[in-house]
C-alpha positions in Angstrom: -124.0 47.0 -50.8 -121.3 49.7 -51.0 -118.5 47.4 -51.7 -120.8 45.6 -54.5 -121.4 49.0 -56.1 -117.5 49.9 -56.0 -116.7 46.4 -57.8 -119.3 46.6 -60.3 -117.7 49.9 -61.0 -114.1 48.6 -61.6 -115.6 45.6 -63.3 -116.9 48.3 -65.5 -113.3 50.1 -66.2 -111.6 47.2 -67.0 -114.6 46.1 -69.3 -114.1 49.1 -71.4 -110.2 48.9 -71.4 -110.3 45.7 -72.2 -112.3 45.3 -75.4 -112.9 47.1 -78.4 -114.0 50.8 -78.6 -117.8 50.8 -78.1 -119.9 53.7 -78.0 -121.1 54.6 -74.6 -124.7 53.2 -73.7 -126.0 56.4 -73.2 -125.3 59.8 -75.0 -126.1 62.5 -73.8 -126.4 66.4 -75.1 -127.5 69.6 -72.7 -128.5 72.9 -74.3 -127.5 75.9 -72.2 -128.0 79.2 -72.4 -126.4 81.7 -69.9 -128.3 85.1 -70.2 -126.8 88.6 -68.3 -128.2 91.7 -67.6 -128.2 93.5 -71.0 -125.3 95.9 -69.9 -123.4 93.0 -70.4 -124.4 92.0 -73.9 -121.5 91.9 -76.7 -123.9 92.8 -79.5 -125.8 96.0 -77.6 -129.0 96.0 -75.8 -131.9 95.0 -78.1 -133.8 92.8 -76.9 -134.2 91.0 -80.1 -130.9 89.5 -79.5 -132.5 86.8 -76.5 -135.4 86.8 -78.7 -134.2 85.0 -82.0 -132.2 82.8 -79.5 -135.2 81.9 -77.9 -137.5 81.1 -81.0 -134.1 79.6 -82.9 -133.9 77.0 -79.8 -138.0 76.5 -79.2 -138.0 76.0 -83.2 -136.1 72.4 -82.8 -138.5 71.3 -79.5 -135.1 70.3 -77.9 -135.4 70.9 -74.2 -133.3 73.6 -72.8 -131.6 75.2 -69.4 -131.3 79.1 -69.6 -129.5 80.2 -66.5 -129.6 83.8 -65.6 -127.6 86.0 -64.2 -129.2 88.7 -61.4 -129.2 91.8 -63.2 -131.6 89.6 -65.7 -133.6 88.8 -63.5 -134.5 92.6 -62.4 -135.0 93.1 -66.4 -138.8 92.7 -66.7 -138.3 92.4 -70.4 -136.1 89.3 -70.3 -137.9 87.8 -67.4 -141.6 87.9 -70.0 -139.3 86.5 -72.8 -137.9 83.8 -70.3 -141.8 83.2 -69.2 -142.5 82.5 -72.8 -140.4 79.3 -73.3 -142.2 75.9 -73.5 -142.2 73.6 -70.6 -138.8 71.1 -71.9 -137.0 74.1 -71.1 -135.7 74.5 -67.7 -134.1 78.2 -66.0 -131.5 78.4 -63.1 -129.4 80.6 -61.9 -126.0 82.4 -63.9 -123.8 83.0 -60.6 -121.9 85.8 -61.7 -121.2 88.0 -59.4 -122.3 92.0 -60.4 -122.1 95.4 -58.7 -126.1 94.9 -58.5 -126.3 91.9 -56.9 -123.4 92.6 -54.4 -124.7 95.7 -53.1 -128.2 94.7 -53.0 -126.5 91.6 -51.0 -124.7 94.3 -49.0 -121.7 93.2 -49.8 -118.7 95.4 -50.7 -117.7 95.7 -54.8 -114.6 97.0 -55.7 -115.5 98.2 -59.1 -112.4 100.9 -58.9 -110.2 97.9 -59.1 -110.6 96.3 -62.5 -112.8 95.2 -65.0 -116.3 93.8 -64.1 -114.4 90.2 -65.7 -111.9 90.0 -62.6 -111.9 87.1 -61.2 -112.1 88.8 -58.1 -114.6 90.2 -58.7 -116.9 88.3 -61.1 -116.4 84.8 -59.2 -118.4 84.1 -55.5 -114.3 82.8 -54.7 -113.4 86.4 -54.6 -115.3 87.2 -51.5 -115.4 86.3 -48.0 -117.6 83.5 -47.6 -120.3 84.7 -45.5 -120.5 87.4 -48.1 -120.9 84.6 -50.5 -124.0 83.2 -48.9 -125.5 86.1 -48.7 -125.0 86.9 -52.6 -126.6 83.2 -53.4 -129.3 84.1 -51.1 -130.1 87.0 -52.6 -129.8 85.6 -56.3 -131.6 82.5 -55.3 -134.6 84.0 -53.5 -134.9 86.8 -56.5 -135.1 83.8 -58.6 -138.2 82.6 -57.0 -139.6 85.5 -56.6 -139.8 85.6 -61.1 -140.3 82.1 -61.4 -142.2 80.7 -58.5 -139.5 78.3 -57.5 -135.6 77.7 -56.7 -133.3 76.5 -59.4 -132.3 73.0 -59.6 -129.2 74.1 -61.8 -126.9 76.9 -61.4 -123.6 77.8 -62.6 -120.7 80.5 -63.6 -117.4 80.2 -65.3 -116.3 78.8 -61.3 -117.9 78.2 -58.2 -116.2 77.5 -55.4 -116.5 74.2 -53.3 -118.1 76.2 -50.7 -120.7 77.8 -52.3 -121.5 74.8 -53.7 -122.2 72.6 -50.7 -124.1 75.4 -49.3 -125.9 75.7 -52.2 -127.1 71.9 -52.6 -128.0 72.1 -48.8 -130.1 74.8 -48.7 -131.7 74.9 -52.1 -131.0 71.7 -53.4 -129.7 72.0 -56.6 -127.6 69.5 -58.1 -126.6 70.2 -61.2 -123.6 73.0 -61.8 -122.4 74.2 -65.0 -118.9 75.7 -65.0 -115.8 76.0 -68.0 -114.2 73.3 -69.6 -110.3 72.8 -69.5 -108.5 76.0 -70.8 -104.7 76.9 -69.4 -105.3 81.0 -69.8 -108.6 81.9 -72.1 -109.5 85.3 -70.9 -107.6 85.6 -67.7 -109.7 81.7 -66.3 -107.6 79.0 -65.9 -109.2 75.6 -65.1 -106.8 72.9 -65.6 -106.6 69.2 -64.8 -110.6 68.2 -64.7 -112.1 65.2 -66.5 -111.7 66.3 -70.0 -114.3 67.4 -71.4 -116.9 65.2 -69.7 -119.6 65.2 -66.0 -118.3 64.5 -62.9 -119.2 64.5 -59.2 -117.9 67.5 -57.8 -115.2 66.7 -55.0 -115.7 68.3 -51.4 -112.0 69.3 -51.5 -111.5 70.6 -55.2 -114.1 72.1 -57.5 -112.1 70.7 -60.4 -111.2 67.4 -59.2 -114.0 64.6 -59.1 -115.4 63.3 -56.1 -113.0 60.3 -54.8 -116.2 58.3 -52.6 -118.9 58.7 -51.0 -117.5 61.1 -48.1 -115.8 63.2 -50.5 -118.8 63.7 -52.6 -120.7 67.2 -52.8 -124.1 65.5 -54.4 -123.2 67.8 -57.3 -123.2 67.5 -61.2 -120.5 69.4 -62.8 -121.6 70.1 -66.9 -118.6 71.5 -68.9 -118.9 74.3 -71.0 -117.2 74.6 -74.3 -115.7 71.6 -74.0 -112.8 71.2 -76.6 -111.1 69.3 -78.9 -109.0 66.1 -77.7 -106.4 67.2 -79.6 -106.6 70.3 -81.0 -107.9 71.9 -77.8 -105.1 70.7 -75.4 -102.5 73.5 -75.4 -102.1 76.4 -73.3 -103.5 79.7 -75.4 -106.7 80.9 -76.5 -105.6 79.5 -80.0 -106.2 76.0 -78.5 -109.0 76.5 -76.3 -111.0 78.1 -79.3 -111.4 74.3 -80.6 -114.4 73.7 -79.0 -118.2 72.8 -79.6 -119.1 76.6 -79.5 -120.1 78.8 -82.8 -117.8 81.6 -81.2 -115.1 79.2 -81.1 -114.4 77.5 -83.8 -116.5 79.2 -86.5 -116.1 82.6 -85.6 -112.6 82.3 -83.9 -111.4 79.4 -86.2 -113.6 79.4 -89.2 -114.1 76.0 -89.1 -117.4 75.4 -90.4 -120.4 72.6 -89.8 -118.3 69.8 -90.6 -115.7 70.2 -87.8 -118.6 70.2 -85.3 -120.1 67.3 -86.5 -117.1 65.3 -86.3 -116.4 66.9 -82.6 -120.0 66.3 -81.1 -119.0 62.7 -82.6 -116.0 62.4 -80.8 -117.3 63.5 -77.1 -120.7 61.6 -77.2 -121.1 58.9 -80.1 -117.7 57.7 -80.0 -116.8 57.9 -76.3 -116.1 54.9 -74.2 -117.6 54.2 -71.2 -121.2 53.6 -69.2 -122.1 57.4 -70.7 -121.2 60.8 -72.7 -122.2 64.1 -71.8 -121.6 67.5 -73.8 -122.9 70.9 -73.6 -124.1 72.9 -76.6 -124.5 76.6 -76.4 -123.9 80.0 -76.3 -124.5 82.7 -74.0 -127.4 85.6 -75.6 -126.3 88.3 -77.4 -123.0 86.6 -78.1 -123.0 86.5 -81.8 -123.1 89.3 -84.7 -126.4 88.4 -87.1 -123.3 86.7 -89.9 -122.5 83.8 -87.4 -126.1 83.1 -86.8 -126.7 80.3 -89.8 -123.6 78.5 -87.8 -125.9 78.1 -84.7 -129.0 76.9 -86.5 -126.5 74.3 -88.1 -125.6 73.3 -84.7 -129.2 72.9 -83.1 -130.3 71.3 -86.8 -127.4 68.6 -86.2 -128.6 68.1 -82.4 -132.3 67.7 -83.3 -131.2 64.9 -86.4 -129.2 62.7 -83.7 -131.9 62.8 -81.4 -134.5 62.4 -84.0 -132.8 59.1 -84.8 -131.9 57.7 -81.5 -128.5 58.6 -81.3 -128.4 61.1 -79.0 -130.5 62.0 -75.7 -131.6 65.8 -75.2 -131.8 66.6 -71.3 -131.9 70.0 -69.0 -129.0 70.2 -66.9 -131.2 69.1 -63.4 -132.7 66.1 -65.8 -129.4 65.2 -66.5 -128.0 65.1 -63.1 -130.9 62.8 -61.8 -130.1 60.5 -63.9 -126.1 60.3 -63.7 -126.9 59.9 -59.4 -129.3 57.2 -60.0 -126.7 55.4 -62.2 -123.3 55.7 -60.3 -122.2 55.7 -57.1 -119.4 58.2 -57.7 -117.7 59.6 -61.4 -118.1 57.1 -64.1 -114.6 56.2 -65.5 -114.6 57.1 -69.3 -112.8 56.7 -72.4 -112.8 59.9 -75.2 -110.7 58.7 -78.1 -110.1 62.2 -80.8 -110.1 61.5 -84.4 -107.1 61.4 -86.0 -105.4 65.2 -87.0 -102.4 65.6 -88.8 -101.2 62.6 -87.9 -102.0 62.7 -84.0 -104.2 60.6 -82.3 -105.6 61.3 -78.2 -106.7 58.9 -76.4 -108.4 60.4 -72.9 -108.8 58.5 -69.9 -110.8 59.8 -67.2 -111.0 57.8 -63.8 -111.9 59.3 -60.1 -108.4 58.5 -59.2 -106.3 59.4 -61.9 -106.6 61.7 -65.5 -104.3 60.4 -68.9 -103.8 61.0 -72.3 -102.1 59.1 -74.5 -100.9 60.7 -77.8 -100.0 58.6 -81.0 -97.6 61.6 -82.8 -96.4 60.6 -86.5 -96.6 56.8 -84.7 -94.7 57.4 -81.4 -96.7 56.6 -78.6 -96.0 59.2 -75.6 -98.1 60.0 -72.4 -99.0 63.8 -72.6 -100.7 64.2 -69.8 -100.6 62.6 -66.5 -102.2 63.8 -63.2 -103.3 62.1 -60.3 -106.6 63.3 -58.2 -107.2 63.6 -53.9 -103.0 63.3 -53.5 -103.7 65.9 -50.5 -106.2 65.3 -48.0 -107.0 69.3 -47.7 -109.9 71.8 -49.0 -109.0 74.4 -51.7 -108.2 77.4 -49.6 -110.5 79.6 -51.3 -113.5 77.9 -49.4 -111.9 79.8 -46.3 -110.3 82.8 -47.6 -110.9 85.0 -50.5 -108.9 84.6 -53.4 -107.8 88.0 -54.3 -106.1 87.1 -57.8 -107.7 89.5 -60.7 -107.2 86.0 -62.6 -108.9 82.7 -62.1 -105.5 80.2 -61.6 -106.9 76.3 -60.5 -104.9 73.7 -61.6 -104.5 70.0 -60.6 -101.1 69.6 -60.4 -99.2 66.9 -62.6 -96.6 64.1 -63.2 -96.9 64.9 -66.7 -98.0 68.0 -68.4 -96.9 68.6 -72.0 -98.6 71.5 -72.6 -98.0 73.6 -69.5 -94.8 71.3 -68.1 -93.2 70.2 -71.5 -92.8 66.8 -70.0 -94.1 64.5 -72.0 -92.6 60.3 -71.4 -91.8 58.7 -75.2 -92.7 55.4 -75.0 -91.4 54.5 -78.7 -93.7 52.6 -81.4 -96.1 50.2 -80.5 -96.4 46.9 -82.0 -100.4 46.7 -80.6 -102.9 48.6 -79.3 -106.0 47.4 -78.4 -109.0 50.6 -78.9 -109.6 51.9 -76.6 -106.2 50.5 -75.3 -106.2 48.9 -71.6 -102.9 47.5 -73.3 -100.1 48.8 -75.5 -97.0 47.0 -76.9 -94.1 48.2 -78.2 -90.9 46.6 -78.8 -89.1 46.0 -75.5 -91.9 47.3 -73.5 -95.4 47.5 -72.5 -97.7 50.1 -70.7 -101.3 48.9 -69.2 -103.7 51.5 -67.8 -105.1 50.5 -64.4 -107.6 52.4 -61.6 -104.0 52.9 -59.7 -102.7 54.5 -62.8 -100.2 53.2 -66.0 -97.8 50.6 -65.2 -95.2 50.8 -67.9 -93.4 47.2 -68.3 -95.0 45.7 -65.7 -93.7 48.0 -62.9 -95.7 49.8 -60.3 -98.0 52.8 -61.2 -96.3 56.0 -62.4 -95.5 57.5 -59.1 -97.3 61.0 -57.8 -95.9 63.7 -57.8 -94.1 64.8 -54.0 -95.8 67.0 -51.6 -98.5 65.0 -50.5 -97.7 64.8 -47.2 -99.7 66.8 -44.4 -98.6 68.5 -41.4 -99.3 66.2 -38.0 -99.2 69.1 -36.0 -102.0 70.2 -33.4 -104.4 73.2 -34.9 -103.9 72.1 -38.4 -107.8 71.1 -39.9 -109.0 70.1 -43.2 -108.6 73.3 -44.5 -105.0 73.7 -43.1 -103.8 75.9 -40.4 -101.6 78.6 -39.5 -97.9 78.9 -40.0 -95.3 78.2 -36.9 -94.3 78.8 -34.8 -97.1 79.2 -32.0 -99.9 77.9 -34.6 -102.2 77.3 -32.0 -102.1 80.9 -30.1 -102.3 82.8 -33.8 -105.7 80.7 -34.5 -106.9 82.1 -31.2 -106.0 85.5 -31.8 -107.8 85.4 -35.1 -111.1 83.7 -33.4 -110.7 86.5 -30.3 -110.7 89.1 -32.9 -114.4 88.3 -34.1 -115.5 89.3 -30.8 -114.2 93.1 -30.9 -117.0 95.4 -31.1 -117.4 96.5 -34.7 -116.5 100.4 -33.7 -116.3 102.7 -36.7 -114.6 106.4 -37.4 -114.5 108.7 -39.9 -115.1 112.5 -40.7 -118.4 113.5 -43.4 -119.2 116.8 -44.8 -117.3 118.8 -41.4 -119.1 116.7 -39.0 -117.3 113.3 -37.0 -118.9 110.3 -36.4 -117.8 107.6 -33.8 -120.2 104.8 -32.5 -121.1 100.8 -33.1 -121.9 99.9 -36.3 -125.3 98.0 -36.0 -125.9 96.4 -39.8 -124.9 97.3 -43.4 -126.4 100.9 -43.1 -126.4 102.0 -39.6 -124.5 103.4 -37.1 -125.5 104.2 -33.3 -123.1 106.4 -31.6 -122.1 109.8 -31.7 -122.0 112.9 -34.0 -119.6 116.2 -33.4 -119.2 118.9 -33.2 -122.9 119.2 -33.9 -123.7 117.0 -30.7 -125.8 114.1 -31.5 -126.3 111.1 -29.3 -128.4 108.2 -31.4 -128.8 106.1 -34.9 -127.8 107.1 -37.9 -128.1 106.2 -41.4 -125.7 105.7 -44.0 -126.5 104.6 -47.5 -124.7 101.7 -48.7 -121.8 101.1 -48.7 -120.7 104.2 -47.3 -120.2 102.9 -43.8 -117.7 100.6 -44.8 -115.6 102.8 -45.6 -115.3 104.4 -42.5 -112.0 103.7 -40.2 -112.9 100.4 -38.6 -112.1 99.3 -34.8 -112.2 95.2 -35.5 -110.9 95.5 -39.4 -107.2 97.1 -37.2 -106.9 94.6 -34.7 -107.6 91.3 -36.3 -104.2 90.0 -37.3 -103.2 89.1 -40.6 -101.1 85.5 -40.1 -99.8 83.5 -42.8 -101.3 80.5 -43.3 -100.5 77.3 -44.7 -103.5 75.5 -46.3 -103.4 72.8 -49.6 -102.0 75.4 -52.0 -98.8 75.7 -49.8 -98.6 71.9 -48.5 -98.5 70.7 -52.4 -95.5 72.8 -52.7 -93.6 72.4 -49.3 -91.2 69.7 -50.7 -89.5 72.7 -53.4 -89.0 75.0 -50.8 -85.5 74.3 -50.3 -84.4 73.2 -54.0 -86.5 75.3 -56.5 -87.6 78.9 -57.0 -91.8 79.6 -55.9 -93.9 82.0 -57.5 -97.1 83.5 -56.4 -99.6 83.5 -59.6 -100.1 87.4 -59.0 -100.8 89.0 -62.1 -102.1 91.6 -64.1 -106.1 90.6 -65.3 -105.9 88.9 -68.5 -104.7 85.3 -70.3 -101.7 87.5 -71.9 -100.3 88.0 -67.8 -101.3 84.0 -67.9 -98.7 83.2 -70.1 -96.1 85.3 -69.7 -95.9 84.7 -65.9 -95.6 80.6 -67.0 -92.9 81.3 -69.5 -89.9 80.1 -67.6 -89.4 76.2 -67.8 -91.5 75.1 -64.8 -91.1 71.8 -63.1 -94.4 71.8 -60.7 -97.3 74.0 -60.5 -100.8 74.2 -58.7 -103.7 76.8 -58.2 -101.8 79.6 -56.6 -97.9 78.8 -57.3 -95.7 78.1 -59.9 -91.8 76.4 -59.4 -89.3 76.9 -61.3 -85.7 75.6 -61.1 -83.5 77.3 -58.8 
């Protein structure tokens, strides 16, 4: 039966290749709404702000997913206002982490060291990951607590792999928003996904697509703001601010109803392939009162194609169900842009492989080119914190004109069928296949090096550490976990020594004011205190997917750590030399 469902499946692919562009059968359009606490809300705390969103989006009788961060849900005004909404809508949970929610989690915030935006801070990836469960639980069971139930959806800008599996086990949601492709937006870079369309989320990447059944979390990814097939494929904010959001290209671009039509036509109507997804929305208290007409535009234009037929209005978890009761894995699909200034993109989206194809002034050139589950290892942030104040995850490519400037001309073709499984061009020919382009009738476009994994003993899924002695520096680590958590420091004239016995207490010993018992220390005061366990646990370098992808450079190229200043300006600049390979954590360079 497994096989069967896996041919029917390519049988599918080549279909859509093969023949003329046809929209998808299905076409599909999710309205979400991410609300914060209303310390974080760009237009002020007035809780008028989530209130005309709420009446603008209940006005069209579209159903609706409002996720919502934790401070929200401790706002009894917002939590009324969200009890208010009609039954089509559906709320989850905004995973964001906040100093509220890590605290209450008993977790340590570093809010000394950067904006609350970090993504070391702001993202579940930032902390250690049993801090992480506890931060989910906390959010998740708060959650119920308002609404009676746990959330089927959830989401934040990125969540990583780990989180989500222990998410969908435990609570059993299955449908995850997170951000569209964007090379450096506001310090997030998420690069290399299926463009601008749903996938299964992969157990080893939370941006790649699931490669089978074994490999597959059981989880949705939506994309928000997803962009432009042409316009939006560069590496600034200028390009990522072509996108289905008012913010974006009406506030940001002054592009006006017209250009959103054409792009909600472009990622759903005109799509190739079994189905098309896109997300419409905007997080509340986003937009000044002048940019509001823009919005109702937007849900007016929703509510017409559905009205008619065209399109299908789901919540994210309605959504979900029926993309895993209609694929056994990530449906291949086809977005083809409109044509713009002369350029024409052509997407290609497939569990094994991402491509576009870009018709420039009638040269056809591949402009993208990457190639999905080349290493057999986990992201290492699903065993160690990433500590980067900006959010770098990249699939890395054969070809990347934006970020690489790398692009393969393949001269002017002679045909091309649309969407094109074939193109011919005088002297040559390139055919798109599940294994990848073949161009003149050669094998697939090779993957890039580094694919290889360590055979070595002590090296796991999620890597291992470096040599020599491997083996004896895992032990030390796993050793460590068993010192007694002993704790020091000096308060108000008085010393304090003794086991620490949770997030609050300590029992031990107090002098010189002798004192022989437990004592209590708000949090997190006591983890700050000189710690016994925190001393002695070694800190070994560790080789894990980020470092494997790279190990084939390490002799011929220069390697840079993607350590930077918070923001998409330290982004850039740190990517200005001409790079030849990069991935989540590293950048190369020629020597």
């Amino acid at each position: 039966m497994k096989n069967r469902s896996i041919l029917i499946l390519l049988f599918s692919f080549f279909f859509f290749l093969a023949f003329p562009a046809q929209a998808a059968e299905k076409n599909y359009v999710t309205l979400v709404f991410p609300v914060r606490g209303r310390d974080f809300w760009w237009q002020g705390r007035d809780l008028s702000h989530l209130t005309r969103l709420i009446a603008s989006v209940s006005a069209t009788r579209l159903p609706s997913t409002w996720l919502v961060q934790y401070d929200a849900l401790l706002d009894d005004q917002i939590v009324d206002q969200l009890h208010s909404l009609e039954n089509q809508a559906e709320k989850g949970v905004f995973l964001e982490v906040t100093r509220r929610l890590a605290e209450d989690s008993f977790v340590p915030y570093a809010w000394e060291h950067g904006p609350w935006t970090s993504a070391n801070l702001l993202f579940l990836s930032g902390y250690q990951p049993l801090d992480r469960l506890r931060m989910i639980d906390k959010a998740f069971s708060t959650f119920k607590d308002k609404f009676g139930n746990y959330p089927k959806s959830f989401g934040a800008w990125y969540v990583d792999v780990a989180s989500i599996e222990y998410i969908k086990q435990k609570y059993g949601a299955i449908a995850l928003l997170g951000l569209a492709d964007q090379y450096a937006t506001d310090g997030y870079q998420t690069w290399g996904q299926y463009f601008s369309q749903p996938y299964f989320v992969s157990r080893k990447s939370a941006i790649e697509p699931a490669a089978d059944a074994s490999d597959n979390t059981g989880v949705i990814k939506l994309q928000w703001a997803p962009r432009d097939p042409v316009r939006g494929y560069g590496t600034s904010g200028d390009y990522s601010n072509f996108s289905v959001q008012v913010n974006d290209y009406f506030r940001n671009k002054g592009l006006d109803k017209n250009y959103f039509d054409r792009l909600l036509k472009t990622l759903t109507l005109d799509a190739s392939g079994p189905l098309s997804q896109t997300v419409i929305g905007i997080e509340a208290a986003e937009l000044e009162p002048e940019y509001w007409t823009a919005l109702t535009d937007q849900l007016n234009l929703v509510k017409k194609y559905v009205s008619r037929g065209l399109l299908v209005a789901e919540t994210m978890s309605r959504f979900a169900d029926i993309y895993t009761a209609a694929f056994p894995k990530t449906s291949p699909q086809i977005t083809l842009s409109g044509s713009n200034a002369g350029t024409t993109f052509w997407w290609f989206n497939s569990p094994g492989f991402r491509l576009a194809l870009g018709l420039e002034n009638g040269i056809l050139k591949i402009k993208d080119l990457r190639y999905y589950h080349y290493s057999s290892l986990r992201d290492n942030d699903q065993v160690f914190p990433d500590p980067n104040p900006n959010l770098t995850r990249v699939v890395p490519a054969v070809v990347d004109q934006a970020a690489l400037g790398n692009e393969i001309i393949l001269g002017r073709p002679s045909k091309i069928n649309n969407p094109p499984g074939h193109f011919a061009w005088l002297g040559g020919s390139l055919d798109v296949t599940p294994a990848g382009p073949v161009i003149n009738g050669g094998p697939p476009v090779p993957r890039p090096a580094g694919v290889s994994v360590p055979d070595r003993r002590c090296f796991g899924e999620y890597g291992g550490y470096r040599p020599p002695l491997g083996c004896l520096k895992q032990l030390a680590v796993f050793l460590a976990r068993f010192i007694p958590d002993i704790r020091y420091s000096s308060l108000s004239g008085q010393k304090f020594l003794g086991l620490r016995i949770g997030p609050e207490y300590l029992w031990g010993l107090r002098f010189p004011q002798i004192r022989l018992g437990r004592f209590y220390f708000k949090f997190p005061l006591l983890e700050n205190f000189i710690s016994l366990r925190s001393r002695l646990t070694p800190d070994f370098s560790w080789e894990g997917k980020q470092e494997i992808e790279i190990s084939s450079f390490r002799s011929n190229a220069k390697i840079v750590r993607k350590i930077g200043q918070y923001g998409h300006d330290s982004l850039l600049e740190l990517a200005n030399p001409p790079k030849i390979f990069e991935n989540s954590y590293y950048l190369v360079f020629k020597p």
